[in-house]
C-alpha positions as CSV (number, residue, x, y, z in Angstrom):
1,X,-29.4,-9.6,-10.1
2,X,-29.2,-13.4,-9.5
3,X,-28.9,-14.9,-5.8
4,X,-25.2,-16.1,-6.6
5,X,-23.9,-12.3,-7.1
6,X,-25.9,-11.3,-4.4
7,X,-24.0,-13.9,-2.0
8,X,-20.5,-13.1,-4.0
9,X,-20.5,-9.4,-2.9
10,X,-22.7,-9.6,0.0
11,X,-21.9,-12.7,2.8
12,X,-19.1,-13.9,0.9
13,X,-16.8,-10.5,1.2
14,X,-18.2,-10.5,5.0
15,X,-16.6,-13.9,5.9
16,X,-13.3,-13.0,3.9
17,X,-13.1,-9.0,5.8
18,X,-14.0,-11.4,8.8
19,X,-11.6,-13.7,8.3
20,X,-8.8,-11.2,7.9
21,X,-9.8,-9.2,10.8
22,X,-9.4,-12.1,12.9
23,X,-5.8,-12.9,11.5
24,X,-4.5,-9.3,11.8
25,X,-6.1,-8.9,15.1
26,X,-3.9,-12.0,16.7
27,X,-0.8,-11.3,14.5
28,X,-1.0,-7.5,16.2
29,X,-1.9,-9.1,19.6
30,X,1.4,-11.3,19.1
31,X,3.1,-8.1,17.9
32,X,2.9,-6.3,21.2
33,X,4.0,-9.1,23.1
34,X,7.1,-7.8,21.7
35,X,8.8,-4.7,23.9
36,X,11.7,-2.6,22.4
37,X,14.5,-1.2,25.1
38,X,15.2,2.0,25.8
39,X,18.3,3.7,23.8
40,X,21.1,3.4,26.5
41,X,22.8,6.1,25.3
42,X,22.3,9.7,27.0
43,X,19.7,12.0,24.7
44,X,21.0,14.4,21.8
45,X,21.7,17.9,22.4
46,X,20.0,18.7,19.3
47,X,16.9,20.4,20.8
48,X,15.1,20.7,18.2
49,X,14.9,16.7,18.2
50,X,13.0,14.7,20.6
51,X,11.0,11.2,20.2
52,X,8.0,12.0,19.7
53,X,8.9,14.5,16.8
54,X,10.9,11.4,15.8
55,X,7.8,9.0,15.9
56,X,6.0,11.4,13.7
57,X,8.7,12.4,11.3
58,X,9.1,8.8,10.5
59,X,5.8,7.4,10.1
60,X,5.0,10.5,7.1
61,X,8.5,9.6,5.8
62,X,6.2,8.2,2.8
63,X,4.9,10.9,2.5
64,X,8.4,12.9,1.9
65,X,10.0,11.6,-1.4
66,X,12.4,14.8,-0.3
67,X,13.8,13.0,2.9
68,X,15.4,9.9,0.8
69,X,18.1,9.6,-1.0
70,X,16.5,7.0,-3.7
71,X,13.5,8.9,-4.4
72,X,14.9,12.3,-4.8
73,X,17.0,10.7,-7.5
74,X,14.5,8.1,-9.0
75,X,11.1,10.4,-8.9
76,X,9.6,8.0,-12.1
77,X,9.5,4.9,-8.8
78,X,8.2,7.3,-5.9
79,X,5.2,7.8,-9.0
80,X,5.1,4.6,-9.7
81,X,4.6,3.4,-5.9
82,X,2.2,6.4,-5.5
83,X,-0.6,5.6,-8.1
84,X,-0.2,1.7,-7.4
85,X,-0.9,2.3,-3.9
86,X,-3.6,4.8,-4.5
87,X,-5.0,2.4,-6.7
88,X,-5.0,-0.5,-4.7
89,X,-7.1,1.8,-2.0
90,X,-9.8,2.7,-4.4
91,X,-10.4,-0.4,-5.3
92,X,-11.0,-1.9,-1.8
93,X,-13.1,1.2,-1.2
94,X,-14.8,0.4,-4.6
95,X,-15.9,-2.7,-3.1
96,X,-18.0,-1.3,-0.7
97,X,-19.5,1.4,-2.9
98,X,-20.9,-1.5,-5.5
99,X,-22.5,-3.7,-2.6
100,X,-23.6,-0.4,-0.3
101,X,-23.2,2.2,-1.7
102,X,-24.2,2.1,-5.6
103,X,-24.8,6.0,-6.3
104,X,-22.0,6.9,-5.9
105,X,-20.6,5.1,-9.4
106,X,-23.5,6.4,-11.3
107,X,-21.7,9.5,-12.8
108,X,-19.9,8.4,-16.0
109,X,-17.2,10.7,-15.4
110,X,-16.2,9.0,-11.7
111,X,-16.1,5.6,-13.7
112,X,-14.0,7.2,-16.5
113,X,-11.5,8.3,-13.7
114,X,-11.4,5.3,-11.5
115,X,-10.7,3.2,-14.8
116,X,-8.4,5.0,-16.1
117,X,-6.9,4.8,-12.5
118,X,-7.0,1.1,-12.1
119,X,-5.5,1.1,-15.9
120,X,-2.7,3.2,-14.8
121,X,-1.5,1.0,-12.0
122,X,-2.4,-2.8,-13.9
123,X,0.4,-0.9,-16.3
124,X,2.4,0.1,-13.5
125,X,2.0,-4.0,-12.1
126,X,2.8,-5.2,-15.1
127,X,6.4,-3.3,-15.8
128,X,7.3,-3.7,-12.1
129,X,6.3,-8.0,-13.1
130,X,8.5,-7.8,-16.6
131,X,11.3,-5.9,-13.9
132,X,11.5,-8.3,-11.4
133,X,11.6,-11.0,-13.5
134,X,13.9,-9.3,-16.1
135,X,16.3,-7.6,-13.7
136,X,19.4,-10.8,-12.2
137,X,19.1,-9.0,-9.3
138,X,15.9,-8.3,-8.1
139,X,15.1,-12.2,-9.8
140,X,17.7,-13.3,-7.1
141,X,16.2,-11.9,-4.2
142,X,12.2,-12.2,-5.3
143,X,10.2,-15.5,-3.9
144,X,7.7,-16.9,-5.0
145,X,5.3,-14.9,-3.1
146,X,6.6,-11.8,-4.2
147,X,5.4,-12.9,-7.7
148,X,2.6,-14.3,-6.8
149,X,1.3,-11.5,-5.1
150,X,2.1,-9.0,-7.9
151,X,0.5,-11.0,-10.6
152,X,-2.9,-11.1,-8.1
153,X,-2.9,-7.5,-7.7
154,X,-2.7,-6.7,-11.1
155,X,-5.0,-9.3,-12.4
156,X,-7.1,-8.1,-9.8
157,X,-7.0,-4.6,-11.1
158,X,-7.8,-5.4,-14.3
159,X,-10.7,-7.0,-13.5
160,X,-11.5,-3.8,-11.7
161,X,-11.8,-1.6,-14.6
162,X,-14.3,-4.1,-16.2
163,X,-16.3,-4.6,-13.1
164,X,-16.4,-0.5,-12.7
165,X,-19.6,0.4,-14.1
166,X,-21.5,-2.0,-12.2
167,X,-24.1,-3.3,-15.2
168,X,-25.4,-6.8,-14.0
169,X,-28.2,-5.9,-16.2
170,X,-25.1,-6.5,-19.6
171,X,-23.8,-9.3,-18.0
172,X,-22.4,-10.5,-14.2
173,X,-19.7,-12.1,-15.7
174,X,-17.6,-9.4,-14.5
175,X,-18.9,-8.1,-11.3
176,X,-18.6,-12.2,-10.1
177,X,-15.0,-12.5,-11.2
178,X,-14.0,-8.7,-9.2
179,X,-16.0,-9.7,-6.5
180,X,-14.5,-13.4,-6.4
181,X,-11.0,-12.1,-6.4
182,X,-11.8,-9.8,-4.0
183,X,-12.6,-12.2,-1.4
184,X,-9.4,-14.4,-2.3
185,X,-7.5,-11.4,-1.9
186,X,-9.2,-10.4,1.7
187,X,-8.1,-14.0,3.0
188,X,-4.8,-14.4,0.9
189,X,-3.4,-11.0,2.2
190,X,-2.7,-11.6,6.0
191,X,-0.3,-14.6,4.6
192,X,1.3,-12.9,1.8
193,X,4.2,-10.3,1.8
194,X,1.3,-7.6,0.9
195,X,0.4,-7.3,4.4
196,X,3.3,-5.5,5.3
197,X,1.5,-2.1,5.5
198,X,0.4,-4.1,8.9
199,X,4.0,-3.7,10.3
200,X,4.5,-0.2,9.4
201,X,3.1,1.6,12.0
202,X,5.1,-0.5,14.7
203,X,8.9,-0.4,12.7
204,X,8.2,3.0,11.8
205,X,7.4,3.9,15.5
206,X,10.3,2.2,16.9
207,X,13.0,3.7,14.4
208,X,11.6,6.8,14.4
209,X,11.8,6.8,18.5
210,X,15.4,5.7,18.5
211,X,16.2,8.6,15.9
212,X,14.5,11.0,17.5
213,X,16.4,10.5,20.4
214,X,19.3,10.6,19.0
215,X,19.2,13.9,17.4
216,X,19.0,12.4,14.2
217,X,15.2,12.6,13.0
218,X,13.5,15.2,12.0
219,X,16.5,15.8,9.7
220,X,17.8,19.2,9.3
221,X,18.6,20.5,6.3
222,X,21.9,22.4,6.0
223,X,22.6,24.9,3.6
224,X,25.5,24.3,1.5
225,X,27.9,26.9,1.2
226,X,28.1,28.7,-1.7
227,X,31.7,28.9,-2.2
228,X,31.6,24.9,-2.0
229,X,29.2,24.7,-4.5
230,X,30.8,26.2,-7.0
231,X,34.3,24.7,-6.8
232,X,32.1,21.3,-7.3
């Protein structure tokens, strides 16, 4: 293993998870600056509701493609968002595991899966790219980050699936250009419309408060009558 790679995946992904850290820590210290008011209106009789359960029920919302109206009816996009996301987690975690912790992608068969993984969502990156750009309306709404940012994931997760194996000894082409990315990613994601998973702990928390007290979240389910049913 040359020097160079050594410094790309070592000190080099250091300074960029530093560099990020330091952004998210001050954007998050300027978040809570920020105090929401109290609901003025009196609490819900629905005791089954309260806040807290409110707080909770909202931030596993994502977890619940039941509780929406858009992904009970479009199941193919709650998929979709599931793998990309998943994907996108294993491959931060995977660059750890190269640097730190190599055993752990000796097996063939945990490369075969994570590849086929990080395949799965570069396909997933690129539909959602030929989508955005092919769909008036989404085009009308998308800016230039939005673009931008999808186009680096994806590139970026297709040079995952070449960098999985982790064989400098066939060539480090690969390992430098996942590990390169990588970096550029760490610092270009505090600026970028990806970090958004930074604010949803804090919307989540504040919605999920204001419905709670409301009587609104955790929603109930009502049976629907079955006479009503079938005149529909």
């Amino acid at each position: 293993m040359s020097d160079t790679l050594r410094f790309v995946f070592g000190d080099l992904q250091l300074m960029a998870l530093g560099f990020m850290a330091v952004v998210y820590i001050l954007r998050i210290r300027w978040l809570l600056k920020f105090k929401a008011s109290r609901d003025r209106q009196a609490k819900s009789e629905n005791m089954s509701a309260s806040s807290f359960k409110g707080i909770v029920y909202s931030w596993a919302n994502v977890a619940m493609p039941w509780s929406m109206e858009s992904t009970r009816q479009m199941s193919f996009f709650y998929i979709q968002f599931v793998v990309f996301h998943i994907a996108v987690i294993a491959n931060i975690g995977m660059s750890f595991v190269i640097p730190y912790a190599p055993g752990l992608m000796k097996p063939v068969i945990v490369v075969r899966l994570i590849q086929t993984l990080f395949a799965a969502a570069c396909a997933i990156g690129c539909y959602r790219m030929y989508r955005r750009l092919s769909n008036p309306a989404i085009r009308l709404i998308s800016t230039p980050d939005d673009f931008f940012s999808l186009a680096l994931l994806t590139l970026w997760l297709f040079a995952s699936i070449l960098a999985a194996p982790n064989r400098p000894d066939l060539g480090e082409g690969p390992l430098m250009v996942y590990f390169i990315m990588t970096a550029f990613f760490l610092v270009y994601v505090p600026f970028s419309k990806i970090s958004h998973y930074l604010y949803y702990p804090f919307t989540r928390f504040y919605f999920g408060r204001t419905m709670g007290h409301r009587g609104v979240y955790p929603i109930k389910r009502v049976p629907q009558p079955k006479n009503a049913a079938a005149k529909g």
